[in-house]
C-alpha positions as CSV (number, residue, x, y, z in Angstrom):
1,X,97.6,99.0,119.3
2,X,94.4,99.8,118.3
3,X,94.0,103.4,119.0
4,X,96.9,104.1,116.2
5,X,95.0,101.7,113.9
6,X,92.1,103.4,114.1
7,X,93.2,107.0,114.3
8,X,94.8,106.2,110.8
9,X,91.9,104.7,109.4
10,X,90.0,107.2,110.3
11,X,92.3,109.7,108.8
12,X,92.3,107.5,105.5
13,X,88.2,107.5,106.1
14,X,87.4,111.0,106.2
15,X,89.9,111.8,103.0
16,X,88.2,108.4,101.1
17,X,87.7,110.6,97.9
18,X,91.1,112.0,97.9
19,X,92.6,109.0,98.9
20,X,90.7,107.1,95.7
21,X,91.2,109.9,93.3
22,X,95.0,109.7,94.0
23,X,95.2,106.0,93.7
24,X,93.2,106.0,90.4
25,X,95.4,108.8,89.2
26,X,98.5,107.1,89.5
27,X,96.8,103.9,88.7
28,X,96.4,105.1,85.2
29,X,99.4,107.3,84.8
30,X,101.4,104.2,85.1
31,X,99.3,102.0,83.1
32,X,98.6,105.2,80.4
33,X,102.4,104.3,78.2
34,X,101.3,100.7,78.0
35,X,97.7,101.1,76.8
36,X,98.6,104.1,74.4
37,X,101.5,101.8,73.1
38,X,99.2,99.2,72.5
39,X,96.9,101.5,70.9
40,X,99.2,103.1,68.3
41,X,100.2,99.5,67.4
42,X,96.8,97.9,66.7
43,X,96.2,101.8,64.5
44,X,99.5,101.8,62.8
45,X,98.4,100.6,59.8
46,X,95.6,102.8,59.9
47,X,95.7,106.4,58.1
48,X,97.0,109.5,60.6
49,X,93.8,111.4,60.6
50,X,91.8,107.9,61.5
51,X,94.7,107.4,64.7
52,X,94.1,111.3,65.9
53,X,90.5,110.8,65.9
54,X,91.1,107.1,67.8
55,X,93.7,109.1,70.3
56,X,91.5,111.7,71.1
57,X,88.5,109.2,71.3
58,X,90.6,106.9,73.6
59,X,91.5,110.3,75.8
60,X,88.1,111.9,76.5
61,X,85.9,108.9,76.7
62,X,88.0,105.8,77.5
63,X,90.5,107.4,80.1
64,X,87.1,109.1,81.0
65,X,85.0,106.6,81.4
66,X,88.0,104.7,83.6
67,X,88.4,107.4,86.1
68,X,85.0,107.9,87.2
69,X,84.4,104.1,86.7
70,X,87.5,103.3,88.7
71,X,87.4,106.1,91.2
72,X,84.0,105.9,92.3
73,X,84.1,102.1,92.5
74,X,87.0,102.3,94.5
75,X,85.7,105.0,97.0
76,X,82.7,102.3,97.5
77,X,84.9,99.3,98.3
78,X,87.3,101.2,100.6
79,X,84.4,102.7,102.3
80,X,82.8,99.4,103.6
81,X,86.4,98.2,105.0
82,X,87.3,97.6,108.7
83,X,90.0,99.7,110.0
84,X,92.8,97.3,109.9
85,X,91.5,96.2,106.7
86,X,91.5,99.8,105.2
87,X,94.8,100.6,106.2
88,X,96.3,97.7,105.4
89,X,94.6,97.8,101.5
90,X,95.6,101.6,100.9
91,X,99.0,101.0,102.1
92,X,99.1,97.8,100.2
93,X,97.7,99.6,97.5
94,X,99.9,102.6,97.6
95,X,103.0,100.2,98.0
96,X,102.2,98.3,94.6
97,X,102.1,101.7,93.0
98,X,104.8,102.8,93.8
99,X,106.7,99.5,93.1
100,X,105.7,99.6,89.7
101,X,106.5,103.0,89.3
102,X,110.2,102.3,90.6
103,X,110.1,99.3,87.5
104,X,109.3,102.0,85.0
105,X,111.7,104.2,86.2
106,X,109.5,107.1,87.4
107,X,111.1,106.9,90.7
């Protein structure tokens, strides 16, 4: 039982980036409607050209600064996992995704 464990961890291993770029891509595609919601409605009362400037803001440096954040913190943590451990969190991981995904009706 181990050697399948392993051989899939260390698949999962060598493709760590990938593997955190992926989650932290879905990650914030899913969550992406729900912060810019609550973004437009804590701007509505503010004037268009103000919300653009706050949209465009919230684009390049927040979901910026959130990627790299996220996907580089990720990569670390996963990294320093046992085997089991790593497969069991990606696939956990991956399984939480997609259930979400499945509630907003993207699957």
């Amino acid at each position: 039982m181990h050697e399948p464990i392993a051989f899939l961890a260390g698949l999962i291993r060598s493709h760590i980036a990938m593997v955190s770029l992926g989650i932290t891509a879905v990650s914030l595609m899913l969550a992406g409607p729900v912060i810019n919601a609550f973004v437009q409605n804590a701007t509505q009362k503010l004037h268009w050209l103000i919300r653009y400037g706050i949209f465009i803001a919230m684009c390049t440096i927040g979901y910026g600064f959130l990627t790299h954040f996220v996907f580089r913190g990720l990569a670390h943590w996963l990294a320093y996992q046992r085997s089991t451990e790593l497969l069991v969190i990606t696939m956990g991981i991956y399984c939480v995704l997609a259930f979400f995904a499945k509630k907003q009706g993207h699957i």
